[in-house]
Z-matrix of the N, CA and C atoms (Angstrom, degrees):
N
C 1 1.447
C 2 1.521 1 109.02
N 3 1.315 2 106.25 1 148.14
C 4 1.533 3 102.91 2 -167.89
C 5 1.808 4 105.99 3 -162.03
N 6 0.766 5 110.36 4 148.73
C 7 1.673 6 108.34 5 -179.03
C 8 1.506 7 98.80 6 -83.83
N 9 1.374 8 115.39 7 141.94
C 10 1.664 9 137.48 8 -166.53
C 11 1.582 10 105.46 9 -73.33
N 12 1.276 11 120.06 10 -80.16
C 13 1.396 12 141.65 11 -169.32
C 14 1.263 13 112.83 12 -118.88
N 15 1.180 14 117.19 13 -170.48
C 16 1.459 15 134.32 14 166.34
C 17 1.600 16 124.55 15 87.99
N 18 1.356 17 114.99 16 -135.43
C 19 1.575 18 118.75 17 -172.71
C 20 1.595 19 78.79 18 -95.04
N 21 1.158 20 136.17 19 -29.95
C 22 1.802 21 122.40 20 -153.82
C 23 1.865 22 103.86 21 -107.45
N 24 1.692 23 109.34 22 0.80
C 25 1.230 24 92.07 23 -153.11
C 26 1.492 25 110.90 24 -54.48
N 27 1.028 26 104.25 25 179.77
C 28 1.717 27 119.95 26 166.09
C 29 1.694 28 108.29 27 71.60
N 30 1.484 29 113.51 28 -1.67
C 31 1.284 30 106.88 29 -177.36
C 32 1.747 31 103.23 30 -78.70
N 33 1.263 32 103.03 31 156.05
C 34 1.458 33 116.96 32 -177.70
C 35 1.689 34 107.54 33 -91.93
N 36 1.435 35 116.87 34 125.92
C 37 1.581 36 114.07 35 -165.44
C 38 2.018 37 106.42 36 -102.19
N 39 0.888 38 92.96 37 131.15
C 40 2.069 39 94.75 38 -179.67
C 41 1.534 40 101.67 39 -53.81
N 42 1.281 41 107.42 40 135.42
C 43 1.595 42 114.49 41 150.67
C 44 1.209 43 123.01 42 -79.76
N 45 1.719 44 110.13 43 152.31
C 46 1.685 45 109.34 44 179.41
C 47 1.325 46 82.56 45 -87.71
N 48 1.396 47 114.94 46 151.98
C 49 1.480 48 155.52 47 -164.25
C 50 1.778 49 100.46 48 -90.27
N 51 1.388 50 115.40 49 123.88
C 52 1.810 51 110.77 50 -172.23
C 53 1.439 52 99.92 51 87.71
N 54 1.680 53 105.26 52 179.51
C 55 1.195 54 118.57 53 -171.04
C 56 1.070 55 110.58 54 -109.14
N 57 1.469 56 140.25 55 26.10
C 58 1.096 57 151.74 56 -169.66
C 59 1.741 58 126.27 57 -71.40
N 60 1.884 59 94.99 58 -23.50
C 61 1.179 60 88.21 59 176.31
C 62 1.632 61 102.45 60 -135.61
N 63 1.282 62 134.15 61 -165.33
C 64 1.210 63 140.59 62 177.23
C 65 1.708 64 116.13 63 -144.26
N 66 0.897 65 112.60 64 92.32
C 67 1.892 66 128.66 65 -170.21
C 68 1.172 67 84.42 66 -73.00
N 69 1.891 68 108.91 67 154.98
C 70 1.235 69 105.82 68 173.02
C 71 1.710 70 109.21 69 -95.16
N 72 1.284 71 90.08 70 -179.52
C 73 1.680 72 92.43 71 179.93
C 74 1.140 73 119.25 72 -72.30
N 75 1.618 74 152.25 73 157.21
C 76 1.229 75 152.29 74 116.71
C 77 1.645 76 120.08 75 22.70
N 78 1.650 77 95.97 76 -70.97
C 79 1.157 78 125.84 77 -163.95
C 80 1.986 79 101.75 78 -60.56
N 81 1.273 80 106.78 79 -49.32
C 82 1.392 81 133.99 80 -147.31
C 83 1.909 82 86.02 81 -85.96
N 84 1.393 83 109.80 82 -62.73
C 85 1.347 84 98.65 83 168.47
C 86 1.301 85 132.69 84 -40.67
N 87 1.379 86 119.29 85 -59.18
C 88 1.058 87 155.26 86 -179.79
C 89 1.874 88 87.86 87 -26.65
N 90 1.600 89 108.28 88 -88.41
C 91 1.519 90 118.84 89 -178.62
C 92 0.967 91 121.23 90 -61.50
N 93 1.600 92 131.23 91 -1.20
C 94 1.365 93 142.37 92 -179.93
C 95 1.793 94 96.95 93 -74.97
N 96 1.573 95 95.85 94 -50.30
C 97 1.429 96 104.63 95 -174.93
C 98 1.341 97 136.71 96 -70.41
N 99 1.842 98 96.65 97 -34.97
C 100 1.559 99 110.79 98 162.93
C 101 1.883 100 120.81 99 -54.63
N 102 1.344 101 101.06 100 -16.08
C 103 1.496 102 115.49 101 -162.84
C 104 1.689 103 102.08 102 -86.29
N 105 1.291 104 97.39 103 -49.26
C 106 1.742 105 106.13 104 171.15
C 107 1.288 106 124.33 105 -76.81
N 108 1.639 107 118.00 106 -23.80
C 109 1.141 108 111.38 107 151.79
C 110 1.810 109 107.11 108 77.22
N 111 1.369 110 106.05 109 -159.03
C 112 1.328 111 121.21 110 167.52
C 113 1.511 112 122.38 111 -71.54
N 114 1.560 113 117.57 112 -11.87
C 115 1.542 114 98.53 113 154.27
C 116 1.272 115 118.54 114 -82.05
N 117 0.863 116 134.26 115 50.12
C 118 1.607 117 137.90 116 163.84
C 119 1.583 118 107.29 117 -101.55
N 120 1.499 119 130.04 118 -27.87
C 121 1.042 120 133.46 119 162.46
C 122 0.955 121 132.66 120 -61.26
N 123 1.613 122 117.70 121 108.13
C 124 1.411 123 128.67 122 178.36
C 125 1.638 124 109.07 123 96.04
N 126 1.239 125 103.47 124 -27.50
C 127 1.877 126 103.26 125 170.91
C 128 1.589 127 119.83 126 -52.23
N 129 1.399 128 97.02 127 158.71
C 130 1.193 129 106.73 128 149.55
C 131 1.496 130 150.58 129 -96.23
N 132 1.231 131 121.90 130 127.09
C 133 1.685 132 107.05 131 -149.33
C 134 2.346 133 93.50 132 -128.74
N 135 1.051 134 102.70 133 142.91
C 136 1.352 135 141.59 134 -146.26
C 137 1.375 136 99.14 135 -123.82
N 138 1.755 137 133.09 136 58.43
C 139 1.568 138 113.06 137 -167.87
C 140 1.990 139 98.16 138 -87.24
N 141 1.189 140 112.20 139 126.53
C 142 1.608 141 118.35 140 174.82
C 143 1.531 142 121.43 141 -93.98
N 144 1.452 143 124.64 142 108.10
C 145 1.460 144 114.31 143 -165.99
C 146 1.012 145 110.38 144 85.61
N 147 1.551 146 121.76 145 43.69
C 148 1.287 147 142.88 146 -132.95
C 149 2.251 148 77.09 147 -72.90
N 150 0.972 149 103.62 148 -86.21
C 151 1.488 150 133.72 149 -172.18
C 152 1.518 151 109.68 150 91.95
N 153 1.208 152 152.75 151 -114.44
C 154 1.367 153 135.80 152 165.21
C 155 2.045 154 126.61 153 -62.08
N 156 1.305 155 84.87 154 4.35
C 157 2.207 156 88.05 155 174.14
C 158 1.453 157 83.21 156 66.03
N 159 1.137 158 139.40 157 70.75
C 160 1.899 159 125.33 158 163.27
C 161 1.058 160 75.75 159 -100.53
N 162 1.743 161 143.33 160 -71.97
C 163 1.590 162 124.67 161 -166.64
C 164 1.388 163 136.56 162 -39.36
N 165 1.335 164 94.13 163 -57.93
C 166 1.474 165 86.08 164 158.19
C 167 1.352 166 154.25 165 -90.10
N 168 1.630 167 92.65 166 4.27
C 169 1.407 168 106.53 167 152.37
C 170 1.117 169 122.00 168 -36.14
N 171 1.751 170 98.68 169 -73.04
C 172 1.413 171 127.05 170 -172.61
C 173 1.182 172 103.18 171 -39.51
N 174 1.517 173 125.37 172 -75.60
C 175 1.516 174 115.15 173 149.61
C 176 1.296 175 137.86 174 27.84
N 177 1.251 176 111.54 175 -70.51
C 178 1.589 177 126.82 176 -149.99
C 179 1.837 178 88.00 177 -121.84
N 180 1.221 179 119.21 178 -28.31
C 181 1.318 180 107.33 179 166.13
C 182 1.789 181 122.38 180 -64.00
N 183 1.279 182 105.29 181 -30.96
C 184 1.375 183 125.45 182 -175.98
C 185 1.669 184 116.48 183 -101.80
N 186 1.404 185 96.89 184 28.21
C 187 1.664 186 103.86 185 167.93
C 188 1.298 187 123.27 186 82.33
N 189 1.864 188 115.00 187 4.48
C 190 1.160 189 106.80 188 150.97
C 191 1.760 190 149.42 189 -48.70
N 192 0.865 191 123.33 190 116.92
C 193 1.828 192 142.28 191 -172.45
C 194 1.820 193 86.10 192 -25.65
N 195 1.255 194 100.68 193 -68.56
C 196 1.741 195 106.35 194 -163.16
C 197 1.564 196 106.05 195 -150.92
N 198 1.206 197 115.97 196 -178.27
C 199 1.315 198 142.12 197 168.56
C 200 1.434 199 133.86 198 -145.41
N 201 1.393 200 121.25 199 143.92
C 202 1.291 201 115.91 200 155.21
C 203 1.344 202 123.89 201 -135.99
N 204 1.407 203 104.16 202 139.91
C 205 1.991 204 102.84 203 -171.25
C 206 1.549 205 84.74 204 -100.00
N 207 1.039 206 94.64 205 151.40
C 208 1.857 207 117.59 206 157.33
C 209 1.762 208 112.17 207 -125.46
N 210 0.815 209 118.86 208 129.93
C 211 1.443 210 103.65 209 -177.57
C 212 1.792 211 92.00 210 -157.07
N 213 1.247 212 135.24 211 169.11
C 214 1.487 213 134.58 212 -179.81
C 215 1.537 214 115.91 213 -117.04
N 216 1.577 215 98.08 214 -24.36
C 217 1.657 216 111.92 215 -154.74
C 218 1.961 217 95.49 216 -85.73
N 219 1.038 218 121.61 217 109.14
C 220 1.557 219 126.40 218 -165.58
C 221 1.570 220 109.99 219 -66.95
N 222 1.418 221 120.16 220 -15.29
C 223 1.377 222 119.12 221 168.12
C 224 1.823 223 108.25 222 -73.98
N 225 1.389 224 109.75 223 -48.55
C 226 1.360 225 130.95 224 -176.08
C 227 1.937 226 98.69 225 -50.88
N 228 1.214 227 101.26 226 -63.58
C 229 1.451 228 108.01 227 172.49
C 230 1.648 229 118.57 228 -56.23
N 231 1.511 230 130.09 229 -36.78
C 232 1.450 231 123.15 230 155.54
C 233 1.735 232 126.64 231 -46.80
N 234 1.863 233 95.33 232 -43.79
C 235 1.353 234 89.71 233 -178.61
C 236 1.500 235 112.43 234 -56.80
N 237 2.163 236 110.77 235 -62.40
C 238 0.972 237 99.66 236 159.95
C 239 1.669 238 144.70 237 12.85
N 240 1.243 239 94.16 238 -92.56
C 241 1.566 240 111.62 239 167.16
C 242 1.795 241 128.57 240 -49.69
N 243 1.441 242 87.92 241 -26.74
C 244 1.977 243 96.42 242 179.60
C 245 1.604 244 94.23 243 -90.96
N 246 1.445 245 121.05 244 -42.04
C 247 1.571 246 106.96 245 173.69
C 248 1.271 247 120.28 246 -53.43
N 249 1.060 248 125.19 247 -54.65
C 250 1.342 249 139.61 248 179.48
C 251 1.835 250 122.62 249 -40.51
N 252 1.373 251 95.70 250 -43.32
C 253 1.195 252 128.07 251 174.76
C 254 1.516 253 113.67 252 -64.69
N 255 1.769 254 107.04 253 -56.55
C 256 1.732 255 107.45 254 -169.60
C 257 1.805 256 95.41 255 -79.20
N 258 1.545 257 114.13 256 -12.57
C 259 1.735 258 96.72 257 -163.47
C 260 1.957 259 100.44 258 -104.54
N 261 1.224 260 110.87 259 12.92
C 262 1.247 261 121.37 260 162.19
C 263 1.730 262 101.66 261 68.98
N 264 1.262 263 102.99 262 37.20
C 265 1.699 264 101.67 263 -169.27
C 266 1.643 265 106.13 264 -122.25
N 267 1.311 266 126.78 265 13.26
C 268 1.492 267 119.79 266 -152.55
C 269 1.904 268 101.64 267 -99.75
N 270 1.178 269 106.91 268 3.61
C 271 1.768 270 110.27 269 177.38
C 272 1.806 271 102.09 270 -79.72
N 273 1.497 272 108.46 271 -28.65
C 274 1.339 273 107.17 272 -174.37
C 275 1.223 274 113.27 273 -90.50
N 276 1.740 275 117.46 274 1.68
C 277 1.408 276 128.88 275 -162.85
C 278 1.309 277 114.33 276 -108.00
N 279 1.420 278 127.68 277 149.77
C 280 1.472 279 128.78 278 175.98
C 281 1.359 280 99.79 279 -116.14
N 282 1.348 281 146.66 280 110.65
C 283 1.713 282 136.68 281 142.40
C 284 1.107 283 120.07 282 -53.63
N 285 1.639 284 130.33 283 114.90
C 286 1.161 285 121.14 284 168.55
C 287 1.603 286 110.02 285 -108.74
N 288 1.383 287 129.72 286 106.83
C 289 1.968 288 120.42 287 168.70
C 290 1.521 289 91.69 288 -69.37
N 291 0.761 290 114.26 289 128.46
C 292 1.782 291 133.83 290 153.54
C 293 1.877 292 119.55 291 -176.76
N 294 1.125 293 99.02 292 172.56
C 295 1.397 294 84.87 293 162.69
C 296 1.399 295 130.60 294 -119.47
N 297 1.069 296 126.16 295 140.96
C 298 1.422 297 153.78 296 -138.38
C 299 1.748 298 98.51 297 -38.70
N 300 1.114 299 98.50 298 -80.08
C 301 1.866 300 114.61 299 -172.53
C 302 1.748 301 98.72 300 -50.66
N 303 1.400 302 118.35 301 -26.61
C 304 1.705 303 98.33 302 177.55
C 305 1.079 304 122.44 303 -96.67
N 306 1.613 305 118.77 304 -9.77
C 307 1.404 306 141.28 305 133.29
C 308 1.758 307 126.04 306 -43.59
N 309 1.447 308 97.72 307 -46.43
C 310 1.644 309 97.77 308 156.88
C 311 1.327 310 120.74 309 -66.66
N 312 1.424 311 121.16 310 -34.35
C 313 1.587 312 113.46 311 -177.21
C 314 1.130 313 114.32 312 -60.72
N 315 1.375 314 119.22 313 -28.01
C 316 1.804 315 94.24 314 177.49
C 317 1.189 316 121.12 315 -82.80
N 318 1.385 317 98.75 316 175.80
C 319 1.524 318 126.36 317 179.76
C 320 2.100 319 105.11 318 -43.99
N 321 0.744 320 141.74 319 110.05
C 322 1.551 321 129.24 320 174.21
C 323 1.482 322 105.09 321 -72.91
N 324 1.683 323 103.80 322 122.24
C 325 1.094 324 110.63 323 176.45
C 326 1.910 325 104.66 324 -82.01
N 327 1.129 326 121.98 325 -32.57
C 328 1.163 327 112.36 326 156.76
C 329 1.577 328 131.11 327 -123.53
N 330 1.488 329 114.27 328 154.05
C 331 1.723 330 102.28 329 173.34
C 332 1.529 331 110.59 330 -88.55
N 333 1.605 332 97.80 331 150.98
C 334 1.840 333 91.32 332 -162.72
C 335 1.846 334 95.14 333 -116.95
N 336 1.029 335 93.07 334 135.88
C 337 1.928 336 118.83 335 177.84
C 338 1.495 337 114.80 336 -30.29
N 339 1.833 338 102.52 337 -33.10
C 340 1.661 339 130.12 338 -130.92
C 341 1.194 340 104.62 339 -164.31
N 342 1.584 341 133.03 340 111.23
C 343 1.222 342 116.92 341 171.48
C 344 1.692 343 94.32 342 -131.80
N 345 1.625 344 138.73 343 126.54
C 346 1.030 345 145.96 344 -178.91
C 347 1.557 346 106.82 345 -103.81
N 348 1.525 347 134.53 346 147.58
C 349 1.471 348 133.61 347 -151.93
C 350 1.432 349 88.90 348 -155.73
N 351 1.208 350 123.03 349 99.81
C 352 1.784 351 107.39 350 -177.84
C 353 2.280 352 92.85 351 -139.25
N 354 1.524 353 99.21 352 68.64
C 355 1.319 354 98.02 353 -166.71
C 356 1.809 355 94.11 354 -82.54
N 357 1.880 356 106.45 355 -179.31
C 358 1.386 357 98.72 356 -171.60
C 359 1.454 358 108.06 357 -69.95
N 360 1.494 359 119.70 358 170.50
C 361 1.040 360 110.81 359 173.59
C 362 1.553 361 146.80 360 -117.45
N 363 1.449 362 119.69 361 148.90
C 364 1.713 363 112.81 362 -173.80
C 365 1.640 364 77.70 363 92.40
N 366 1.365 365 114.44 364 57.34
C 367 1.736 366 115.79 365 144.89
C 368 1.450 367 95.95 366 -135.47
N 369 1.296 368 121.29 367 -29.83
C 370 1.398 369 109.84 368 -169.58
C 371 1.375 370 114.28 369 111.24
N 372 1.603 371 117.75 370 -14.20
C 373 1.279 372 114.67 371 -152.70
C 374 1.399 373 110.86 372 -80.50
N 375 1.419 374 107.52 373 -10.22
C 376 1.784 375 99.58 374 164.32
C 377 1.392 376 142.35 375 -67.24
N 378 1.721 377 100.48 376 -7.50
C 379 1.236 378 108.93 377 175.31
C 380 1.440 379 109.63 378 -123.08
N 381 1.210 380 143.50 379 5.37
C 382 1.690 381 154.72 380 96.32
C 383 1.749 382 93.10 381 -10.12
N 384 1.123 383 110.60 382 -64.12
C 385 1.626 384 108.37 383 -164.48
C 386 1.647 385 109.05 384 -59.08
N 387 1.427 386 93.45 385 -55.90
C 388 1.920 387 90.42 386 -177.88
C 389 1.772 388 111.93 387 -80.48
N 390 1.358 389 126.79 388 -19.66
C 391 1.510 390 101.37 389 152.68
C 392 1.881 391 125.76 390 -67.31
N 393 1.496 392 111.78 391 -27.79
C 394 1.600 393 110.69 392 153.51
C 395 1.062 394 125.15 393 -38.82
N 396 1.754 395 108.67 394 -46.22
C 397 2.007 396 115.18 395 -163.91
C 398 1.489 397 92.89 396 -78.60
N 399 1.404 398 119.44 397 -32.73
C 400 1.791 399 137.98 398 -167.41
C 401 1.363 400 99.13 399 -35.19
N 402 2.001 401 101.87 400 -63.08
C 403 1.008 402 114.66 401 -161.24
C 404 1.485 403 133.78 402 -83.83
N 405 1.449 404 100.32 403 -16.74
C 406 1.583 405 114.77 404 171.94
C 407 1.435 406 109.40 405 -149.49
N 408 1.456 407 104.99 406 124.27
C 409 0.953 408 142.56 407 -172.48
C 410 1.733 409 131.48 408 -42.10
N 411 1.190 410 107.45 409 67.93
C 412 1.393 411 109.58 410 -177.24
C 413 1.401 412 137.92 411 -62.11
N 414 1.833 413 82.19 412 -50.07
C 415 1.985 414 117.32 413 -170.68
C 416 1.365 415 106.36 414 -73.78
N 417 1.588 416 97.83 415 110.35
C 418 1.452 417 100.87 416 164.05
C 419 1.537 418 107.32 417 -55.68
N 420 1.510 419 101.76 418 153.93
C 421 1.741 420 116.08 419 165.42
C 422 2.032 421 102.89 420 -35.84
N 423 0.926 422 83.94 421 110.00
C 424 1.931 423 85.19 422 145.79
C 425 2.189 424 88.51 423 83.01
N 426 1.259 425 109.36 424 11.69
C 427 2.084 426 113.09 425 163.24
C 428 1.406 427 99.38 426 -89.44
N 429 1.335 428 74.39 427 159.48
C 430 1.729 429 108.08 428 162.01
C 431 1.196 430 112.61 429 -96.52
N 432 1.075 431 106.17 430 167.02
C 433 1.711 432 134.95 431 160.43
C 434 1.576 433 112.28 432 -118.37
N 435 1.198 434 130.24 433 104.85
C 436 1.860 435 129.78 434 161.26
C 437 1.426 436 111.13 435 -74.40
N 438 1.246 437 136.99 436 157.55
C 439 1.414 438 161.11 437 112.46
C 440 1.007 439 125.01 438 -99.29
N 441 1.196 440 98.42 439 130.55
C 442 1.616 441 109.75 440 -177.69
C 443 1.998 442 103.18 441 -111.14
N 444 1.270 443 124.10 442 105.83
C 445 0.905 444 106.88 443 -159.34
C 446 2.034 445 97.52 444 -137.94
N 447 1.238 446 114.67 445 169.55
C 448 1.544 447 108.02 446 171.60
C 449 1.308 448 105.19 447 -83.64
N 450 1.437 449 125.70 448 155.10
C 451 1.434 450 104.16 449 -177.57
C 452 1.269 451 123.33 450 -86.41
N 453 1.757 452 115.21 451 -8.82
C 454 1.652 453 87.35 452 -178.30
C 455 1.875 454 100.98 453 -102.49
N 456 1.532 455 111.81 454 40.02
C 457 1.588 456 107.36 455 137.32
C 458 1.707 457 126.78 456 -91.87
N 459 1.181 458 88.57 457 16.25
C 460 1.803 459 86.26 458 -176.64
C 461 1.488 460 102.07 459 -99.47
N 462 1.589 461 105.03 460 122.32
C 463 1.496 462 102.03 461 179.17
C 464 1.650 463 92.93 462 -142.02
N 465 1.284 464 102.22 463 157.40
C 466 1.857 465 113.80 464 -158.26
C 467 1.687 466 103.21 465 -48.11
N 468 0.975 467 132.93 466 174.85
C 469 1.493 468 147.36 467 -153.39
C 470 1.415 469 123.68 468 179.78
N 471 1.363 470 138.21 469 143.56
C 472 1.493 471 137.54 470 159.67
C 473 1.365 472 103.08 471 -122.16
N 474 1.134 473 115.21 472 133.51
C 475 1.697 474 127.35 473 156.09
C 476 1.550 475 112.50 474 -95.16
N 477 1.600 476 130.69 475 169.63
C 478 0.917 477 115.16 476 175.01
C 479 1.427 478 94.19 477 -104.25
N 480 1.110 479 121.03 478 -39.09
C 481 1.804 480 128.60 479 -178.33
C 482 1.560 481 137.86 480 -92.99
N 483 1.048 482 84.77 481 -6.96
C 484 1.642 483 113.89 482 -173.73
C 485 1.412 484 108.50 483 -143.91
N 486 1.785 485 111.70 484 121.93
C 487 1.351 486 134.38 485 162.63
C 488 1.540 487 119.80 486 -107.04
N 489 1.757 488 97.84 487 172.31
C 490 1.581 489 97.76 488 173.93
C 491 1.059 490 99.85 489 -110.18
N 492 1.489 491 110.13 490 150.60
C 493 1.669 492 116.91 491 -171.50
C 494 2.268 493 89.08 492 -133.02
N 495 1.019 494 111.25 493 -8.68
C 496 1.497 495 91.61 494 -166.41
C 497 2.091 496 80.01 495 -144.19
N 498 1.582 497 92.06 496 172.77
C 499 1.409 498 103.09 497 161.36
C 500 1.549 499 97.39 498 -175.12
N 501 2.008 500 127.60 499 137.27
C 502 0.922 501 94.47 500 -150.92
C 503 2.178 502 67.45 501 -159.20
N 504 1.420 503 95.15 502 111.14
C 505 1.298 504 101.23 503 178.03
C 506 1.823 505 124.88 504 -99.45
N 507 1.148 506 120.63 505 152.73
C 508 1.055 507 119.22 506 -137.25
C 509 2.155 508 104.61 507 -144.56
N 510 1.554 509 112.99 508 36.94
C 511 1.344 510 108.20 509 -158.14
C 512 1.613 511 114.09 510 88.49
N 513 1.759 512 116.74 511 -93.52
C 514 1.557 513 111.23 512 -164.38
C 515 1.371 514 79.46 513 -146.24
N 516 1.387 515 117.91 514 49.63
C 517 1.502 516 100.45 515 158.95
C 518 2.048 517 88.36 516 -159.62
N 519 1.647 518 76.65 517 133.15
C 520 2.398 519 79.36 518 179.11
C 521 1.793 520 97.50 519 -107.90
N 522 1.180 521 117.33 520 144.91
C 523 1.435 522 111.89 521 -166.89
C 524 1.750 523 75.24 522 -125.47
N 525 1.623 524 104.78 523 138.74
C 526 1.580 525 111.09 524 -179.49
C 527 1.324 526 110.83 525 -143.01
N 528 1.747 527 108.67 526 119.30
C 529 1.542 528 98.92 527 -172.56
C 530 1.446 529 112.07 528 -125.90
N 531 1.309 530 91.97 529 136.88
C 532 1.487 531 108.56 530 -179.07
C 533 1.790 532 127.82 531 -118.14
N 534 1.454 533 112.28 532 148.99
C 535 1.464 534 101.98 533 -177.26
C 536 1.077 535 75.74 534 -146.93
N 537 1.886 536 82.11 535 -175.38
C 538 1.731 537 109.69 536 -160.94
C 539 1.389 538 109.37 537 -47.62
N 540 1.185 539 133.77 538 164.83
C 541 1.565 540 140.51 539 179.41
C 542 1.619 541 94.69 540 -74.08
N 543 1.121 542 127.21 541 -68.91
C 544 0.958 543 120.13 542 -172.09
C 545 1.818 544 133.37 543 -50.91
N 546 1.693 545 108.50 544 -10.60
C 547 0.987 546 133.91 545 -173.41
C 548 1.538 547 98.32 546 -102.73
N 549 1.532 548 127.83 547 -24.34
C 550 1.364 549 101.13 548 158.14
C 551 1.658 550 130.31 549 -118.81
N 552 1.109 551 112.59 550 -170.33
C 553 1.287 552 119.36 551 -150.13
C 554 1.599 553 149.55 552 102.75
């Protein structure tokens, strides 16, 4: 694992230790990023199930405003913190250990540009996650929402506030993005 571009590229990122989490690929980043392009600059990005922060690394390597990891697993959250550290990016960074949905319950002190959801998989918890985002209000006007999900956990869905406008598969990983309803179409 390694950061793509930016002020950090080419740095090499720590793995969490066990099988606890699933980083994405190179490859998968890579086109995640080509897809977002130049709004990644200056945004704010929200990685959920953080597991080593490579997303939002990438992120903050590529001219993102800020970040925040949430992640629960306290090894996952060290790496975190040692990435952050070797890619010279952690002043723009917030660590949060908690877990995700009690992290969603609060009030959002800010709306984020970018919110990425890449929890483990075959629990379901990615779509637990987007009826959470459904219900309280994260997405700034005119963000996304990512999933990073396997594809045969994707099974049909309604939001009331949030739609899918893209879906964009990648081997054994489907990346699915959604914004406000009113923002697509």
């Amino acid at each position: 694992m390694r950061v793509i571009a930016g002020s950090a590229k080419g740095r090499t990122l720590s793995a969490v230790p066990g099988s606890g989490t699933r980083p994405i690929t190179d490859r998968v980043k890579e086109a995640l990023f080509n897809i977002l392009g130049q709004a990644v600059i200056n945004a704010s990005f929200l990685d959920l199930f953080a597991g080593t922060g490579g997303v939002g690394i990438e992120a903050l390597s590529r001219g993102a405003r800020m970040a925040v990891f949430v992640e629960r697993n306290r090894r996952a959250i060290q790496a975190i913190r040692k990435n952050l550290q070797v890619t010279g990016l952690k002043v723009q960074a917030e660590v949060r250990q908690a877990d995700v949905f009690t992290y969603l319950r609060q009030r959002p002190v800010e709306l984020f540009d970018f919110i990425y959801v890449a929890p483990p998989q075959y629990e379901g918890l990615w779509l637990d996650t987007l009826h959470a985002l459904d219900r309280q209000a994260w997405l700034a006007p005119d963000g996304e929402v990512i999933v990073q999900i396997f594809p045969k956990e994707l099974v049909a869905f309604e939001l009331e506030t949030l739609a899918v406008f893209d879906e964009r598969r990648y081997g054994s990983t489907l990346l699915v993005f959604l914004a406000r309803r009113e923002d697509v179409g």
